[in-house]
Backbone as JSON, one array per atom type, in Angstrom:
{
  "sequence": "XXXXXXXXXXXXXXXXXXXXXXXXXXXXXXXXXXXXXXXXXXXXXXXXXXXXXXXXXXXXXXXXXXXXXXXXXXXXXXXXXXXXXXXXXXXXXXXXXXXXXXXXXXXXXXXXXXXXXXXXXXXXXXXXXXXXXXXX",
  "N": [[0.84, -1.17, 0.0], [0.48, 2.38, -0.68], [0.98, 5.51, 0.24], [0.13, 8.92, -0.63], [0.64, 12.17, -0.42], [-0.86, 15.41, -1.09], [-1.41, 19.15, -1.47], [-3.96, 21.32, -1.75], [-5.09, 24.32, -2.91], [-7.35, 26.72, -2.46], [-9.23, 29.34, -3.14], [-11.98, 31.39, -2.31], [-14.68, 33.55, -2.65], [-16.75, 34.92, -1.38], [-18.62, 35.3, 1.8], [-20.01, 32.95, 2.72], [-20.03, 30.5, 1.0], [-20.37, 27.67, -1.45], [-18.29, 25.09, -2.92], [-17.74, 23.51, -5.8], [-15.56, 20.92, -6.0], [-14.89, 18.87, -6.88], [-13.7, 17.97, -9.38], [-11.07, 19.01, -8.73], [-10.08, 17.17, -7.35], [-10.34, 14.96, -8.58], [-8.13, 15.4, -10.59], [-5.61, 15.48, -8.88], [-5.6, 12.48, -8.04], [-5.12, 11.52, -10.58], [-2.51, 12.68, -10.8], [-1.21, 11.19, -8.84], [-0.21, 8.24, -8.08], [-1.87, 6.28, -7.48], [-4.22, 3.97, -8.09], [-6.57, 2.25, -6.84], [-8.21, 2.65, -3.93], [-8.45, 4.82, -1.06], [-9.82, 8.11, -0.67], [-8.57, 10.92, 1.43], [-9.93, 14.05, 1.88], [-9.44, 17.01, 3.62], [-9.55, 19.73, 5.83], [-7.76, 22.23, 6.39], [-9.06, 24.64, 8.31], [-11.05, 26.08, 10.81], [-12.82, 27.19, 9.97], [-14.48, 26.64, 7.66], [-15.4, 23.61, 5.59], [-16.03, 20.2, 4.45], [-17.98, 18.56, 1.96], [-20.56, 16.23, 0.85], [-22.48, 15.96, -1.74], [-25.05, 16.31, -4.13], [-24.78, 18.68, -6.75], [-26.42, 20.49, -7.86], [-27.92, 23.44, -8.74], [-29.85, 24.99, -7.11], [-30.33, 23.4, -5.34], [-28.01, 23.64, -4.11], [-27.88, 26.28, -3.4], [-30.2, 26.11, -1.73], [-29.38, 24.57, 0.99], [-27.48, 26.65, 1.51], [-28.85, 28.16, 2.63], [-30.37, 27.35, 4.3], [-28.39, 26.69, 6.23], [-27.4, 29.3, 6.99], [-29.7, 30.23, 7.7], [-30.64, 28.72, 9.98], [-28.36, 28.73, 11.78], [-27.64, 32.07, 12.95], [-25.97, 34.82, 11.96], [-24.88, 37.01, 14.26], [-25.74, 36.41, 16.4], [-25.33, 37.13, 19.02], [-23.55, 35.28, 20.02], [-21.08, 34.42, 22.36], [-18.64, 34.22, 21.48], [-18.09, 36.1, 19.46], [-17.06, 38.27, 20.83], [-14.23, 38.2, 20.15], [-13.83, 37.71, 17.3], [-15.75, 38.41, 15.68], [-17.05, 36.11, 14.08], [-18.61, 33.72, 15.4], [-20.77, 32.13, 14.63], [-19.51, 31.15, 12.02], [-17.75, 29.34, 12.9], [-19.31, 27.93, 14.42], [-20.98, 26.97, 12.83], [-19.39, 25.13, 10.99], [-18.45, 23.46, 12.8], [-21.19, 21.42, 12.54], [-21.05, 20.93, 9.75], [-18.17, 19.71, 9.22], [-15.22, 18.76, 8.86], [-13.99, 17.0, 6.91], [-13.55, 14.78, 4.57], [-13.92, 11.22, 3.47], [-13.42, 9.01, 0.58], [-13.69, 6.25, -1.3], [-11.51, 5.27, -3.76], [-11.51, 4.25, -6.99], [-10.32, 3.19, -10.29], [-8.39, 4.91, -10.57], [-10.13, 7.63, -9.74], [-12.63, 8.84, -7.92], [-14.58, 7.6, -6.09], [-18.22, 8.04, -6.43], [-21.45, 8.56, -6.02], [-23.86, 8.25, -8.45], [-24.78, 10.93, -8.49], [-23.27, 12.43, -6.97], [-21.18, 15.24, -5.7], [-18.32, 16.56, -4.61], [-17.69, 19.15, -1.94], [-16.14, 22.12, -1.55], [-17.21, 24.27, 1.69], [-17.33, 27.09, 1.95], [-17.06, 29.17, 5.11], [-16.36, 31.71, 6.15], [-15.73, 33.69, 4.43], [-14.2, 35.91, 2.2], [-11.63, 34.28, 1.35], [-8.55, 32.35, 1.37], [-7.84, 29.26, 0.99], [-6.25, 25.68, 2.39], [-6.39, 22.81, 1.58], [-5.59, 19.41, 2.36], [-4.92, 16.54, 0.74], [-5.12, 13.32, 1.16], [-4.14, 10.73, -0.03], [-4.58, 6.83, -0.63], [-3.46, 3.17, -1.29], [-3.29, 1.52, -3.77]],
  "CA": [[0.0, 0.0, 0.0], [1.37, 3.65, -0.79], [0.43, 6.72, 0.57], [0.59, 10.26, -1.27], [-0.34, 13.74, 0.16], [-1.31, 16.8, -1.51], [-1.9, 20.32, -0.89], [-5.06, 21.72, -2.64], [-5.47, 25.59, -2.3], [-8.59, 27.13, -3.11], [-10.02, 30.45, -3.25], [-13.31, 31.93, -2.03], [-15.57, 35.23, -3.15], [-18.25, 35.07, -0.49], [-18.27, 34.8, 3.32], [-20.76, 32.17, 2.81], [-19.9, 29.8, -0.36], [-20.03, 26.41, -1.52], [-17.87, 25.55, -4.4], [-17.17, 22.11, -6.24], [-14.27, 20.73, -5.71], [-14.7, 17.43, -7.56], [-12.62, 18.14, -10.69], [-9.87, 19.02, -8.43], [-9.62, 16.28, -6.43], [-9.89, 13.76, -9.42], [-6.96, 15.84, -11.66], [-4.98, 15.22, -7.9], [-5.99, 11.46, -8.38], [-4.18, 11.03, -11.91], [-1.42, 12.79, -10.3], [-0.96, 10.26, -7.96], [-0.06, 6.28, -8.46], [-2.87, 5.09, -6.68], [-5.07, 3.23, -8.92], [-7.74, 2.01, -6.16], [-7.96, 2.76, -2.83], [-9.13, 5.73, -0.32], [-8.57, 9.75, -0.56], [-9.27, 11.84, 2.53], [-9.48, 15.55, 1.84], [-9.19, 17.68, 4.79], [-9.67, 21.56, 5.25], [-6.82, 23.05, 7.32], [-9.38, 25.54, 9.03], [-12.1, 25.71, 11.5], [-14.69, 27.65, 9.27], [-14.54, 26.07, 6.26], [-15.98, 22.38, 5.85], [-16.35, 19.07, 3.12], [-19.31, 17.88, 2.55], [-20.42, 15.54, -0.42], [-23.67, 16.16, -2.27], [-25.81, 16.62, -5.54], [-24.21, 19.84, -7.69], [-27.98, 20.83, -8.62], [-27.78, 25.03, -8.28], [-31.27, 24.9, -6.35], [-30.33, 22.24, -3.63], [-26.9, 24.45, -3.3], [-28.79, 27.52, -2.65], [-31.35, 25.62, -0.52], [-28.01, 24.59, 1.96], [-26.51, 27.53, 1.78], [-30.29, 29.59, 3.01], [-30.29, 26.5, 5.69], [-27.08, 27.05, 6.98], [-27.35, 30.2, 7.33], [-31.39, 29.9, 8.65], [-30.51, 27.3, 11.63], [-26.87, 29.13, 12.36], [-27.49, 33.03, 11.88], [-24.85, 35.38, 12.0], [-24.57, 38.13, 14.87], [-26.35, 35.92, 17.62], [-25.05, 37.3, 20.6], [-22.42, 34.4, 21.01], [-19.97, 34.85, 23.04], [-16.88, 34.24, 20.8], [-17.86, 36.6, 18.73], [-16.24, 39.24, 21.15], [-12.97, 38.01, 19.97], [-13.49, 38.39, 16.26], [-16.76, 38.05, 14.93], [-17.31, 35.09, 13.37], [-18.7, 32.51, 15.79], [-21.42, 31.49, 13.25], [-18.98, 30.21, 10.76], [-16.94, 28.17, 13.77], [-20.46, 26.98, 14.81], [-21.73, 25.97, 11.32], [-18.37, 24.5, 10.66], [-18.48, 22.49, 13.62], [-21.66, 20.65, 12.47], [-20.5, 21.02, 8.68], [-17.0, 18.74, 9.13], [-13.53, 19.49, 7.9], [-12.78, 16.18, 6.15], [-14.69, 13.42, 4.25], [-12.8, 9.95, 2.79], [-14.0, 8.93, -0.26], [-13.3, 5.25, -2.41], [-10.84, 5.78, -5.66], [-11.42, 3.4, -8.19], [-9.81, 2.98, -11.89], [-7.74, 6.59, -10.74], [-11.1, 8.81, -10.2], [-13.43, 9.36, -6.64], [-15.81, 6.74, -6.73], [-19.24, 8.75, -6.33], [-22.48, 8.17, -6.46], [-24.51, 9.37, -9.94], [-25.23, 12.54, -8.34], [-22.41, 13.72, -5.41], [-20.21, 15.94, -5.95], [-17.36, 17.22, -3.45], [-17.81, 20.52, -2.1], [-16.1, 23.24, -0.24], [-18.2, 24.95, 1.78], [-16.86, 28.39, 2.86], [-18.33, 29.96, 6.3], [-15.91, 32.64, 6.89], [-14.94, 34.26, 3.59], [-13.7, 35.52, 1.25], [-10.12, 33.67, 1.97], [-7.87, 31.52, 0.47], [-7.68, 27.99, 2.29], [-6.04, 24.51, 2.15], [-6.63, 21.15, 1.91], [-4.55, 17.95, 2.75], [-5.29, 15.48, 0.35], [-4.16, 12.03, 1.5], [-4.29, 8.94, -1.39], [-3.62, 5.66, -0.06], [-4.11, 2.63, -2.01], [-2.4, 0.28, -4.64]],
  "C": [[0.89, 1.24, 0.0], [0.53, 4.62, -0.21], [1.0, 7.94, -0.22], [-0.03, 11.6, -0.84], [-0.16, 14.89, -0.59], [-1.34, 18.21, -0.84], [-2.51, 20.72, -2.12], [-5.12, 23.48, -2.08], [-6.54, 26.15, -3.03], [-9.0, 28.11, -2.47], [-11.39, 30.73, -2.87], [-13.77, 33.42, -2.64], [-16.0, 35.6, -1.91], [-17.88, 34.79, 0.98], [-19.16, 34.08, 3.35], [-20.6, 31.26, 1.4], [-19.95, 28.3, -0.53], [-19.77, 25.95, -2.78], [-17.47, 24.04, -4.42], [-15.96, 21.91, -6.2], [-13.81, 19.4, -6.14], [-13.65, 17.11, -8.62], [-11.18, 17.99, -10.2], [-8.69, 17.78, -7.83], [-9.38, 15.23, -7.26], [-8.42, 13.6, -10.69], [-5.65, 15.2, -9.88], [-4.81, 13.25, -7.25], [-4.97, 11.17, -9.06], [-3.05, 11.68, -11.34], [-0.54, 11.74, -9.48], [-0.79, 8.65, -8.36], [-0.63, 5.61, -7.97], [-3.78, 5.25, -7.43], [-6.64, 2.75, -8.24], [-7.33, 2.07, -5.03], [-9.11, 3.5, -1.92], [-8.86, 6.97, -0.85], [-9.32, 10.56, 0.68], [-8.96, 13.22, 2.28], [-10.05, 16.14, 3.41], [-8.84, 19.4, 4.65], [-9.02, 21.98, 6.62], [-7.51, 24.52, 8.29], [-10.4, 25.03, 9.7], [-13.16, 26.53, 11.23], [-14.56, 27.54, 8.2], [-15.04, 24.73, 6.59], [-16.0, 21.57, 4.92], [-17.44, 18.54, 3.54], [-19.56, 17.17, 0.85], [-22.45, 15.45, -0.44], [-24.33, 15.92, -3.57], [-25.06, 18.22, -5.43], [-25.71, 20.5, -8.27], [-27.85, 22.33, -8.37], [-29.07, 25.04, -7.53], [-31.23, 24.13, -5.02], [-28.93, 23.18, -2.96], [-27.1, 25.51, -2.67], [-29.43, 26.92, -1.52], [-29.96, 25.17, 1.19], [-27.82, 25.76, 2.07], [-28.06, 28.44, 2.95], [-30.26, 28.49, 4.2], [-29.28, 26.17, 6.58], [-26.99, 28.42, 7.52], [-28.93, 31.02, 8.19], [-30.89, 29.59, 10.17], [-29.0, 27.79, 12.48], [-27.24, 30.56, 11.98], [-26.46, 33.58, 12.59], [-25.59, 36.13, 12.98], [-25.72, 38.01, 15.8], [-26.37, 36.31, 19.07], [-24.3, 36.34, 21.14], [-21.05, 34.6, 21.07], [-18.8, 34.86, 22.28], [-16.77, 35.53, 19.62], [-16.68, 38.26, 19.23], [-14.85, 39.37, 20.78], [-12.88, 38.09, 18.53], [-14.58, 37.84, 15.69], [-17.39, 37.39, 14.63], [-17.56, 33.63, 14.1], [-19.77, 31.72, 14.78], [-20.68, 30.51, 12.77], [-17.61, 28.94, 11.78], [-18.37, 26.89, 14.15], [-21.3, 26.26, 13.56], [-20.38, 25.26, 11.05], [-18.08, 23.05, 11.41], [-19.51, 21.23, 13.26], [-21.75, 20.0, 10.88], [-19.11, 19.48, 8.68], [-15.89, 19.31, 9.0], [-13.08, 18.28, 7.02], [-13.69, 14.92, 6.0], [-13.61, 12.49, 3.59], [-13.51, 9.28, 2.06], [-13.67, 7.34, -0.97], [-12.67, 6.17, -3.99], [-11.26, 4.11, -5.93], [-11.18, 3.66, -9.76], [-9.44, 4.49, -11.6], [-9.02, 7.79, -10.52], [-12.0, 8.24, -8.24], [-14.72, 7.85, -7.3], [-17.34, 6.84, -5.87], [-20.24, 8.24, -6.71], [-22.99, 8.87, -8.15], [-24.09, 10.71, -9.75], [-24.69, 13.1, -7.59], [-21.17, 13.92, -6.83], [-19.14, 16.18, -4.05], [-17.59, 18.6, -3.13], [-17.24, 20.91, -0.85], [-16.99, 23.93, 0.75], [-17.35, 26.18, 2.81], [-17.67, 29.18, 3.9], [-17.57, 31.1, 6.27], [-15.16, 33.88, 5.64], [-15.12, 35.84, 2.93], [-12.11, 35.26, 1.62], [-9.73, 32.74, 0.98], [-7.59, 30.13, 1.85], [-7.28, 27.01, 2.24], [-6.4, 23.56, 2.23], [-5.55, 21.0, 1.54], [-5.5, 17.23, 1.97], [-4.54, 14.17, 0.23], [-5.05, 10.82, 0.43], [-3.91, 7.69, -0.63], [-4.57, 4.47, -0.79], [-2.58, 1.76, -2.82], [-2.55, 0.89, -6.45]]
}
């Protein structure tokens, strides 16, 4: 078994975003010499998040208005005294930082309809992922 790690950097617009990230992760795939296996991407912050879905523009909106519904910004919690942004620590928290996926034949092996997605709470920023391959 081999292991290979990455660094993915990716861009934001929005202090609220959720951006595909499927393409990237499968060009970071063929990079790699693992043919079948696992890949765990991982988001080096604590308001950012992975999450694996349908790409439909209507269900991404509908997340993004329910994330920001059920978590709103400028709650009155306490952390925000320190810089604002407890929201996007507290949606992040129930969001993730890091999903592990099946490779097969070099490519993410997904349902029909998921996609990979960033989901930015705290932006507009620039942010990393760790993408770990392991496999044969």
């Amino acid at each position: 078994m081999e292991m290979e790690k990455f660094v993915l950097n990716k861009g934001s617009n929005k202090r609220v975003e959720i951006i595909d990230m499927t393409q990237d992760i499968n060009d970071i795939i063929t990079k790699s010499k693992i043919k079948d296996g696992v890949i765990n991407i991982f988001a080096k912050h604590s308001t950012a998040g992975i999450v694996i879905n349908e790409n439909e523009s209507g269900l991404v909106k509908d997340f993004q208005n329910a994330i920001e519904s059920l978590i709103p910004e400028n709650n009155n919690y306490l952390h925000d005294r320190i810089d604002n942004n407890a929201d996007s620590h507290i949606r992040s928290f129930f969001i993730g930082s890091s999903e592990t996926i099946p490779v097969e034949n070099s490519h993410l092996s997904l349902g029909t309809w998921q996609s990979v997605f960033f989901v930015e709470l705290d932006g507009p920023r620039n942010r990393k992922f760790v993408i770990t391959v392991m496999g044969k």
